[in-house]
Backbone as a ProteinNet text record, in pm:
[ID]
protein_1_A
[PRIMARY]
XXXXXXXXXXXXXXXXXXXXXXXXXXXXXXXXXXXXXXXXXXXXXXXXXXXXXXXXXXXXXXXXXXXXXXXXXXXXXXXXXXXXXXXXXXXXXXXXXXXXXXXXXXXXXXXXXXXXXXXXXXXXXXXXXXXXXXXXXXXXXXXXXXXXXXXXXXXXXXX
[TERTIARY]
-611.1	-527.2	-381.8	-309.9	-180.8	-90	-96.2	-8.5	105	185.5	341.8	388.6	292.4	321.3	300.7	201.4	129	265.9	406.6	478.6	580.5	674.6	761.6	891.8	1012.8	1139.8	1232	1332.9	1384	1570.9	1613.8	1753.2	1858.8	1811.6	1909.1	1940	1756.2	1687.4	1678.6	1666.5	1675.1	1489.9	1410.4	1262	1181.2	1113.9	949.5	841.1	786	616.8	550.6	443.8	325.9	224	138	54.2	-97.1	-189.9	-325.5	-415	-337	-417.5	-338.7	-393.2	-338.1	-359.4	-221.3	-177.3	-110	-219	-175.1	-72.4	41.3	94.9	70.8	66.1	32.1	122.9	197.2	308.6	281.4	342.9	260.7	376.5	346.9	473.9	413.7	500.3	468.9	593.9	560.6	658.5	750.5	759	868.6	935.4	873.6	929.9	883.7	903.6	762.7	727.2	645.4	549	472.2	462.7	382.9	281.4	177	22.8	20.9	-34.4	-88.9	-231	-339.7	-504	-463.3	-509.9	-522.5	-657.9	-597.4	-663.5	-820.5	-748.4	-806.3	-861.3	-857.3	-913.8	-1039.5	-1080.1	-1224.3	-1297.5	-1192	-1316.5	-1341.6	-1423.8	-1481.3	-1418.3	-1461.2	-1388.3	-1388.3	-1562.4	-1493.2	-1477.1	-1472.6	-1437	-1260	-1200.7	-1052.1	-981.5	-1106.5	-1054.3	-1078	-1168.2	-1203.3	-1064.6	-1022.5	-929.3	-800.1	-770.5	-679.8	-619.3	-733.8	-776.7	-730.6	-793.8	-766.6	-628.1	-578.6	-457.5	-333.1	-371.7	-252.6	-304.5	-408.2	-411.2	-355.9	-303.3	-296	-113.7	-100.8	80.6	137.3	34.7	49.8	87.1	-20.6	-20.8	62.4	165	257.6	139.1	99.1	-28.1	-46.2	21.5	7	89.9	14.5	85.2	194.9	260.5	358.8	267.8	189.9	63.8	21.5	-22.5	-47.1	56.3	179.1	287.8	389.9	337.1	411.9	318.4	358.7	322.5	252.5	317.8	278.7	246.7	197.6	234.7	288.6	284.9	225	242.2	292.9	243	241.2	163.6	101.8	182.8	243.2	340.1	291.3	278.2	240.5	342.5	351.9	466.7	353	246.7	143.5	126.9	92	79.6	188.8	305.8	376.6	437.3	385.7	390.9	476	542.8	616	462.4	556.3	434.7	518.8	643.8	723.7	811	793	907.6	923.2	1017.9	1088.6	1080.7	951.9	930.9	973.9	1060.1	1145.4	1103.9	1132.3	1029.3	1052.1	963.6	929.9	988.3	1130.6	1176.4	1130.3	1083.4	1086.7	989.4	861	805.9	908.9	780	855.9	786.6	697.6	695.7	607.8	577.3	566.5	522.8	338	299.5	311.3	356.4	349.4	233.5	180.3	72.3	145.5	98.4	180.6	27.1	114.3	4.9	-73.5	-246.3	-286.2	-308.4	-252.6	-240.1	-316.1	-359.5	-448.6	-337.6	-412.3	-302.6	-390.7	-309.9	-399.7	-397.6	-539.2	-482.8	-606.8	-560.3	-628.6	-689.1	-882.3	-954.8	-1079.6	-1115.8	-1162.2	-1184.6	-1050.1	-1035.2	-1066.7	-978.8	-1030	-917.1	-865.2	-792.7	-837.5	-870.3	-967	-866.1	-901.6	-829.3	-860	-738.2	-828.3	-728.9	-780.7	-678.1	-640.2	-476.2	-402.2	-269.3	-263.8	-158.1	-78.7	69.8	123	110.3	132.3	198.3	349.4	399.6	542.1	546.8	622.6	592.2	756.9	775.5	897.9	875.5	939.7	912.3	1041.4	1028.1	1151.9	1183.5	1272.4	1249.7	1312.4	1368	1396.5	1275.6	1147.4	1036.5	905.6	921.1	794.5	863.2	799.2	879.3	823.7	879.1	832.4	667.2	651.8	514.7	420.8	435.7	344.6	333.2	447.9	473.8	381.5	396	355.5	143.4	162.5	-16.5	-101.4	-18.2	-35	-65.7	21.9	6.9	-88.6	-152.2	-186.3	-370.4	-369.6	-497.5	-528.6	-420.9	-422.3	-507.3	-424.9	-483	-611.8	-646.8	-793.6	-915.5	-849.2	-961.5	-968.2	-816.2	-857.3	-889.9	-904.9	-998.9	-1152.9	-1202.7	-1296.1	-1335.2	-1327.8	-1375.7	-1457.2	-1620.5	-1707.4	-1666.9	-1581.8	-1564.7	-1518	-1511	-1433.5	-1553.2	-1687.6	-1804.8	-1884.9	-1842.3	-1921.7	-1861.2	-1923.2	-1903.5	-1885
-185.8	-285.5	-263.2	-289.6	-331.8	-362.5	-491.7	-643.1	-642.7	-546.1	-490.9	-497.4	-472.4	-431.6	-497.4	-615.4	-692.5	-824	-812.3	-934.9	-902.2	-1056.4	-1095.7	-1085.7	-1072.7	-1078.5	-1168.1	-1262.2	-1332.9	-1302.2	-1219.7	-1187.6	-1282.3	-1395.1	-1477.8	-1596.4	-1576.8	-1618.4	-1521.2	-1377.9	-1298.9	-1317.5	-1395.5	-1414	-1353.4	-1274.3	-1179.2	-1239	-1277.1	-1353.7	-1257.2	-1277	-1196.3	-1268.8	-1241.2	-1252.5	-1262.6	-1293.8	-1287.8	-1229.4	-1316.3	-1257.3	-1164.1	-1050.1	-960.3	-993.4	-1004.2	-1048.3	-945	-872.4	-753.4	-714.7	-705.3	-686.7	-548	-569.8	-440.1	-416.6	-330.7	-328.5	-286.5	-359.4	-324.7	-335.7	-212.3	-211	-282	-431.2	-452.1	-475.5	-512.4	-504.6	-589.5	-658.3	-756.1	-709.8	-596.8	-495.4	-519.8	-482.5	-436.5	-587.8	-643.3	-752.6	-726	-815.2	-784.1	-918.7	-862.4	-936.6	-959.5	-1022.6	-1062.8	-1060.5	-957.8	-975.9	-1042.6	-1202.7	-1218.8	-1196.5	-1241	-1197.8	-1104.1	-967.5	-862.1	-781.8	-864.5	-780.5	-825.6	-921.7	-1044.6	-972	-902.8	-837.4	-702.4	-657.9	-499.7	-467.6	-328.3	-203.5	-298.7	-288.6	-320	-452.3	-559.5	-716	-670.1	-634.2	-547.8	-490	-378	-321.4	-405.5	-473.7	-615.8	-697.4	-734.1	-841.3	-824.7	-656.3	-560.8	-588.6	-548.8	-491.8	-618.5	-738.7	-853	-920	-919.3	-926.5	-842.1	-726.5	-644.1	-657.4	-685.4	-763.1	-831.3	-980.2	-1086.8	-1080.6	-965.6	-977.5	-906.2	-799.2	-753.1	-792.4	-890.7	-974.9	-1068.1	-1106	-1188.9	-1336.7	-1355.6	-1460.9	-1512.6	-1393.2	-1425.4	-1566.2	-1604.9	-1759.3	-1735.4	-1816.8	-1797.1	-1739.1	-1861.5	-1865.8	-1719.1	-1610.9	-1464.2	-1382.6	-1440.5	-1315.9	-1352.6	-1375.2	-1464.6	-1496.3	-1442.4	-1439.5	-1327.2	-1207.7	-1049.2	-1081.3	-990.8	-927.5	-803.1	-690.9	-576.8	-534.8	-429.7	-406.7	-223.9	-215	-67.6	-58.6	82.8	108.1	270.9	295	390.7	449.5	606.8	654.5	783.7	779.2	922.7	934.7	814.4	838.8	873	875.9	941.5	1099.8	1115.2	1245.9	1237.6	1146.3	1127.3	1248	1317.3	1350.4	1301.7	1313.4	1229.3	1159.8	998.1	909.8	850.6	741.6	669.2	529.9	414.9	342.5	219.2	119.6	14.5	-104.1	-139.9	-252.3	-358.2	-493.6	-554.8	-702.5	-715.9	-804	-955.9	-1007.6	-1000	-972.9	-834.1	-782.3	-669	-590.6	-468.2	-349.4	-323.6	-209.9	-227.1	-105.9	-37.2	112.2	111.9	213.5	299	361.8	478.2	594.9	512.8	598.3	720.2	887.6	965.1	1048.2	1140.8	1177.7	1310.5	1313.8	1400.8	1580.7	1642.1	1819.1	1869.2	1984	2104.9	2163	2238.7	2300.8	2412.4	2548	2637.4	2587.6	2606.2	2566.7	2702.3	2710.4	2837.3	2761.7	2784	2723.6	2827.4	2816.2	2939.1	3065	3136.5	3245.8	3263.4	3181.6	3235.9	3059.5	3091.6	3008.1	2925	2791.6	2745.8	2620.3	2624	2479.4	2343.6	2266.9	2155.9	2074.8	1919.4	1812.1	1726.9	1720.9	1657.5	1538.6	1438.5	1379	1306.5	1311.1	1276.2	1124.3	1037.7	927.6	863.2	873.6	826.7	699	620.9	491.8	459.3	354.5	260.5	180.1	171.1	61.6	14.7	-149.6	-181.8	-177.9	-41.7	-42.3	-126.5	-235.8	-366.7	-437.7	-437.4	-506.5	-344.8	-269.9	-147	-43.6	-9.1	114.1	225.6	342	449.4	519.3	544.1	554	445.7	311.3	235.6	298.2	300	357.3	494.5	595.3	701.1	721.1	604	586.7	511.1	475.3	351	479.7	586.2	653.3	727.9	823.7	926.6	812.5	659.9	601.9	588.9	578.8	571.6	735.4	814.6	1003	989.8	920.6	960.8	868.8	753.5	685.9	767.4	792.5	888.8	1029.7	1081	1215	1195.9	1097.4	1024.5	929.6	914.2	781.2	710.3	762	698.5	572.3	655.8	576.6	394.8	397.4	265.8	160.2	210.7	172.8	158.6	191.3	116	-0.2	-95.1	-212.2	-215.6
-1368.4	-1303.9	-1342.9	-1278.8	-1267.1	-1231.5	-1336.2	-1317.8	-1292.7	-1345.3	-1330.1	-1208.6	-1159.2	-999.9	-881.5	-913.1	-875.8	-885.6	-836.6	-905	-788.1	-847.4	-733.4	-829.4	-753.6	-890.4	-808.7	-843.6	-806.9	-851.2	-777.1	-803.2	-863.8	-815.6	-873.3	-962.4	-998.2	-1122.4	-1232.5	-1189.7	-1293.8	-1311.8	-1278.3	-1296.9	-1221.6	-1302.9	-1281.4	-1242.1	-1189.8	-1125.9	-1126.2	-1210.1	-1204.5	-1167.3	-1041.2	-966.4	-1001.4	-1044.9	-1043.8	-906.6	-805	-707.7	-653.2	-557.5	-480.6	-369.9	-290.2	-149.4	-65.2	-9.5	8.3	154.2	178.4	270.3	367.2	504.7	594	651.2	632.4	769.3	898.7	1000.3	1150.4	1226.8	1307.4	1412.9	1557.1	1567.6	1714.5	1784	1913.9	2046.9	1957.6	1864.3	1831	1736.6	1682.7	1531.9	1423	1348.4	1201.8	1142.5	1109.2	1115.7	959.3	873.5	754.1	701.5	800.5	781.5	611.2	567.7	497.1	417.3	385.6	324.6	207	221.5	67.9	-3.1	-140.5	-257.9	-222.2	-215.1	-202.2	-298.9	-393.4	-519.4	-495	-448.7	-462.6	-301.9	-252.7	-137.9	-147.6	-95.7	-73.7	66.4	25.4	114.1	303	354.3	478.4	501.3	442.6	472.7	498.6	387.7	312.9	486.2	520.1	663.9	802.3	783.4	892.8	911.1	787.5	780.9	816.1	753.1	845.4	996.1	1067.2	1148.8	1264.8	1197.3	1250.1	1247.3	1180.9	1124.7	1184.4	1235.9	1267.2	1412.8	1448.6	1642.6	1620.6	1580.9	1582	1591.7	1462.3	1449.5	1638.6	1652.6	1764.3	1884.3	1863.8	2000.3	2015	1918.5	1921.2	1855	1813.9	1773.8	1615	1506.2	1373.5	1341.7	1255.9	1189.8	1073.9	1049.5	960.3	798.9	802.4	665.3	632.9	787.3	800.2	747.5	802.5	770.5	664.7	537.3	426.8	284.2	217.2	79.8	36	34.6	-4.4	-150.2	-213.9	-338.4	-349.8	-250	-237.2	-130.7	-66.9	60.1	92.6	186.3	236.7	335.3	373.4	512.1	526.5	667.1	709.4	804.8	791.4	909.3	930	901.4	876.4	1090.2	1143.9	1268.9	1350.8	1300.9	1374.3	1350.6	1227.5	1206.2	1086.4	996.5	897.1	746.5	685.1	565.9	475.2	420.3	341.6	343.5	327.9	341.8	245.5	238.7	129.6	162.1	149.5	206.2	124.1	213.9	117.1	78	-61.3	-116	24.3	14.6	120.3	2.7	-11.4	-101.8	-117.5	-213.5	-337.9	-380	-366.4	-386	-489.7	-574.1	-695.9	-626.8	-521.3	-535.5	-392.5	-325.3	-175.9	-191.8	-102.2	-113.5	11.2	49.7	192.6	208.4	261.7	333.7	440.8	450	499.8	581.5	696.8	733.4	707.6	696.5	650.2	707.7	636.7	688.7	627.5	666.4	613.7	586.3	467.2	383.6	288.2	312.7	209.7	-0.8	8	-156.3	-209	-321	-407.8	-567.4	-505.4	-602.3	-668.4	-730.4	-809.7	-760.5	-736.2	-715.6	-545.4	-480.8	-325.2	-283.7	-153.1	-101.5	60.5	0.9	95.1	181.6	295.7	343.5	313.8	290	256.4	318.2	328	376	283	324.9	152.2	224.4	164.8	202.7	108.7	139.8	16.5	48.2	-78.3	-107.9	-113.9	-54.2	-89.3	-111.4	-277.2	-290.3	-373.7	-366.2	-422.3	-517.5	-605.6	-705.7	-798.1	-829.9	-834.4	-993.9	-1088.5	-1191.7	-1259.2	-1207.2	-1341.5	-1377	-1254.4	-1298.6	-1413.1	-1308.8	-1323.9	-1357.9	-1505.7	-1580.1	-1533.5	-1546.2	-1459.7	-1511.1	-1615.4	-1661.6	-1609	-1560.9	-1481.5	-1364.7	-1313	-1155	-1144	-1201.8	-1192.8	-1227	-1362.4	-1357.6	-1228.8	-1181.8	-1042.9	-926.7	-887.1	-800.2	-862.9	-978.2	-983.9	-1031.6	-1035.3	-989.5	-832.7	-778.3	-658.5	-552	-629.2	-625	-649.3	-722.5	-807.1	-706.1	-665.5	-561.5	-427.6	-405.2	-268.5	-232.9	-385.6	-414.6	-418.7	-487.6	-498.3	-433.6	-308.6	-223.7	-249.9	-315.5	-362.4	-453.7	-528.6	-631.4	-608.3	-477	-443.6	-419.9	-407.3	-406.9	-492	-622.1	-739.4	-808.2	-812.8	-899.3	-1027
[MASK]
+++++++++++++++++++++++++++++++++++++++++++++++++++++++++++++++++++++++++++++++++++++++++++++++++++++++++++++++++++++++++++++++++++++++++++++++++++++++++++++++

């Protein structure tokens, strides 16, 4: 876990909020311009309730239909430029959130594994984080757990 990251900062309080629950923000591009759904406390659901709620959620901002309650109170949020062909971007915290993960899109790419060079599919992460709240050794264990679930997919399926 980590809480570091999981928080809100208040510029003109100078005050850190750290979060218990995770309120996970989606960014969604609709006809009205980028829109940030809301999954709450997503730690307490599994994988497809997590993509259900998504799913539902980014129709809803779409359709012009999301509620204020939907698009308001992040902790966190996921942004994607992978479908348009973005592989590395610089994706901007979603304020007063500390940090923003960028999902990028996935390429085949030669890589060289015991002695022979095989294709494989790899995509970067590009992520932001706000270092008055998240010191960079958080930041960096945050992405390279992040590496390790999406090398390991299974792994998101054991309890």
């Amino acid at each position: 876990t980590f809480p570091q990251l999981n928080a809100r900062f208040n510029d003109e309080d100078g005050v850190v909020t750290r979060h218990g629950a995770v309120h996970l923000g989606i960014a969604t591009q609709t006809p009205n311009g980028l829109m940030v759904p809301v999954v709450r406390h997503t730690e307490a659901r599994d994988l497809w309730s997590t993509a259900a709620e998504i799913e539902r959620l980014a129709d809803l901002a779409r359709a012009g239909r999301a509620t204020r309650a939907e698009l308001t109170g992040s902790t966190i949020t996921i942004t994607s430029l992978g479908a348009l062909g973005g592989i590395v971007t610089t994706p901007v915290i979603n304020y007063p959130e500390v940090a923003i993960v960028g999902v990028n899109r996935i390429v085949e790419r030669p890589i060289w594994r015991s002695g022979a060079v095989l294709p494989r599919r790899l995509m970067n992460l590009s992520s932001s984080f706000d270092h008055r709240v998240v010191d960079g050794i958080d930041a960096a264990q945050f992405v390279q757990a992040l590496r390790a679930y999406l090398e390991t997919p299974a792994t998101l399926f054991i309890e």
